[in-house]
C-alpha positions in Angstrom: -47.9 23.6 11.0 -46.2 26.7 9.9 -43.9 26.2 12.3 -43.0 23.0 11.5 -42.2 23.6 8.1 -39.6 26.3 9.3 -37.8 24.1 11.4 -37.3 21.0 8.6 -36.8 24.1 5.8 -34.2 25.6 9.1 -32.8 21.9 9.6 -32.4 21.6 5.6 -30.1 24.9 5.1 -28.0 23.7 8.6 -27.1 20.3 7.1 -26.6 21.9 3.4 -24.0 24.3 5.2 -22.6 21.5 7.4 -21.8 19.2 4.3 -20.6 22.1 2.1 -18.5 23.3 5.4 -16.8 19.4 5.3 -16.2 19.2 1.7 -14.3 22.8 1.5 -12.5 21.5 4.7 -11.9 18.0 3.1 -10.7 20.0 -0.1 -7.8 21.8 2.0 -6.5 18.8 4.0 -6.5 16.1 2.1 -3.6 15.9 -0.9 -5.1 15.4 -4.6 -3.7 11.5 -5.3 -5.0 10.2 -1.8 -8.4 8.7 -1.3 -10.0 7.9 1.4 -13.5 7.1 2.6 -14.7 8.6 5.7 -16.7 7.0 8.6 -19.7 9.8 9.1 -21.7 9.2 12.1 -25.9 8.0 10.8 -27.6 11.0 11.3 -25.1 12.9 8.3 -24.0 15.5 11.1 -20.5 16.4 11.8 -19.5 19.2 14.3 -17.3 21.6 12.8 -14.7 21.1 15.1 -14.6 17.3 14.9 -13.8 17.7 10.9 -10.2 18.1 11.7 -9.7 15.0 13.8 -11.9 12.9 11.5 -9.5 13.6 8.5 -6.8 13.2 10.5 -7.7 9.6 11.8 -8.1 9.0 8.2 -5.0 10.2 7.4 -3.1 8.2 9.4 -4.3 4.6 8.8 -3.6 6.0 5.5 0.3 6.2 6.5 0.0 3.2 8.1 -0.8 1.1 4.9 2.8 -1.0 4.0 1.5 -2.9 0.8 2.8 -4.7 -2.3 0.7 -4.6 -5.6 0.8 -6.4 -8.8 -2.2 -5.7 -10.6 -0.6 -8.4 -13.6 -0.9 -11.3 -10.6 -3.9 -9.8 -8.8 -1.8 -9.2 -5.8 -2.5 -7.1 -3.2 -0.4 -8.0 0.2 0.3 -6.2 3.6 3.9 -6.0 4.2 5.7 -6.8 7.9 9.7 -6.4 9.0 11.0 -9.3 9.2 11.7 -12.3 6.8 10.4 -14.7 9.8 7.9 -18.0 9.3 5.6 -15.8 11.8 5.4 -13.0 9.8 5.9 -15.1 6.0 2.9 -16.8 7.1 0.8 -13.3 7.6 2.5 -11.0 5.3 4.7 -10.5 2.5 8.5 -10.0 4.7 10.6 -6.9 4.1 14.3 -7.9 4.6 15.2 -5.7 7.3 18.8 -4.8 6.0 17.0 -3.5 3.6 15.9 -0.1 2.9 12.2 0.6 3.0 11.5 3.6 0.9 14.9 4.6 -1.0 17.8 2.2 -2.5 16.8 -1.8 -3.1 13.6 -2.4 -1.1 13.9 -6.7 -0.4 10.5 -8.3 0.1 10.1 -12.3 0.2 7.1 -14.3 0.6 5.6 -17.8 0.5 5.1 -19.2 -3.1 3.2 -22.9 -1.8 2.5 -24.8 1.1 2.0 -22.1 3.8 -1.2 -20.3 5.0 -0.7 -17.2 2.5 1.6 -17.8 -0.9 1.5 -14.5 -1.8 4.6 -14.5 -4.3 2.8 -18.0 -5.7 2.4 -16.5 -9.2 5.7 -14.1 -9.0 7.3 -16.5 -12.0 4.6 -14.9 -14.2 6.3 -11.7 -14.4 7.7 -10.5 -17.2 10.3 -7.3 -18.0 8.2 -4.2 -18.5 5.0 -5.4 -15.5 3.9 -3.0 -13.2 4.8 -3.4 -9.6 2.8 -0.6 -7.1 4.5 0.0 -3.3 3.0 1.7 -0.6 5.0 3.0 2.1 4.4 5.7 5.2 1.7 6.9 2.9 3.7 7.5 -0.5 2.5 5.4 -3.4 5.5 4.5 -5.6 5.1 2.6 -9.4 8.2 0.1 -10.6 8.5 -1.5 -13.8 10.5 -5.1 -13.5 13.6 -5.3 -15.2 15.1 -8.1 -14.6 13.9 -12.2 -13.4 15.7 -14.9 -12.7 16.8 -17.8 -10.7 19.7 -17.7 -7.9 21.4 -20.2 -5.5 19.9 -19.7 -1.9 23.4 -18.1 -0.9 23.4 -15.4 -3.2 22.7 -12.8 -1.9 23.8 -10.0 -4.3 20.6 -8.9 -5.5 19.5 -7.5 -2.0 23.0 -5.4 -1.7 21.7 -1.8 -1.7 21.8 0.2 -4.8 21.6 4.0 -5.2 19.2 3.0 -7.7 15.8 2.7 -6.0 14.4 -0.7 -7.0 12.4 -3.0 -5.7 13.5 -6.8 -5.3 11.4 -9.6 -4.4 12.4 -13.2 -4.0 10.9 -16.5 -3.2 11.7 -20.3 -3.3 11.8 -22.0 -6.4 9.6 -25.5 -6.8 11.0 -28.4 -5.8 14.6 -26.9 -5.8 15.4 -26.2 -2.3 18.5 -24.7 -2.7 17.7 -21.8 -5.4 15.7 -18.6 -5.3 13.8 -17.1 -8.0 14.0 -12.9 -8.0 12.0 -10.3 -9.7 13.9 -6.8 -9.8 11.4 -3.5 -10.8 12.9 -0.2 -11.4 11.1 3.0 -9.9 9.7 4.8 -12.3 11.1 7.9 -13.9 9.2 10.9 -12.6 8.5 9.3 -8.8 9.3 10.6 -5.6 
């Protein structure tokens, strides 16, 4: 009996350590504005030396996300190069003559009739909305600035800009031949 109490009071302390041992470690990796949640294994036990790698798996699907949010349009989308029907009908398409972190960031997407519409409510938008952009693991907040309606041959808004915005542009109703836009400006104070 005695001895079975040592080994839970011995198997206690170990997994106390362990968890305190991953926190601290978790503390010294992983950057303040980044959260993740981590896959533990069922019995709450982590090797030391697999602490590393875990976090670092994390980490990287982390850099991995390419995402569009507008919280005013409950939009959350995955982003994909290209401006293709293949990828407009999965994703939200980054115009590849774009940049995609710095400058004018282009992004179009369905607004009706395809399998995602994810710019379906973009005409909501007004000057002053938060738009949310996650690239290579850097979160980056724009504020629109500027909406409107273009022909489907201007393409003036996408030139790059030393300014780093964010433009996004989709078909207008029942007007084939015009575009509406929604320019954000990075916020003052981001990377």
């Amino acid at each position: 009996m005695i001895s079975i109490i040592i080994f839970i009071f011995f198997n206690q302390t170990f997994f106390i350590n362990q968890n305190q041992i991953f926190e601290n470690s978790l503390e010294k990796i992983i950057p303040d504005n980044i959260e993740i949640e981590l896959k533990i294994p069922n019995n709450n036990v982590i090797e030391p030396d697999k602490i590393q790698n875990i976090v670092e798996d994390e980490l990287n699907s982390i850099h991995n996300i390419w995402q569009i949010e507008i919280p005013k349009i409950n939009l959350i989308a995955p982003i994909s190069d290209g401006t293709s029907t293949n990828i407009m009908n999965k994703y939200v398409g980054h115009f590849e003559e774009t940049p995609k972190d710095k400058g004018n960031i282009g992004l179009a997407a369905h607004n009706r009739g395809y399998p995602v519409n994810y710019f379906q409510d973009l005409k909501l938008l007004q000057k002053g909305d938060l738009i949310i952009y996650t690239y290579n693991g850097n979160i980056s907040k724009y504020s629109v600035s500027e909406t409107g309606i273009i022909k489907d041959t201007d393409w003036s808004k996408l030139e790059n800009s030393s300014q780093d915005k964010i433009t996004l542009i989709t078909c207008v109703e029942n007007e084939p031949e015009y575009r509406r836009y929604v320019q954000a400006i990075k916020w003052k104070g981001e990377n």
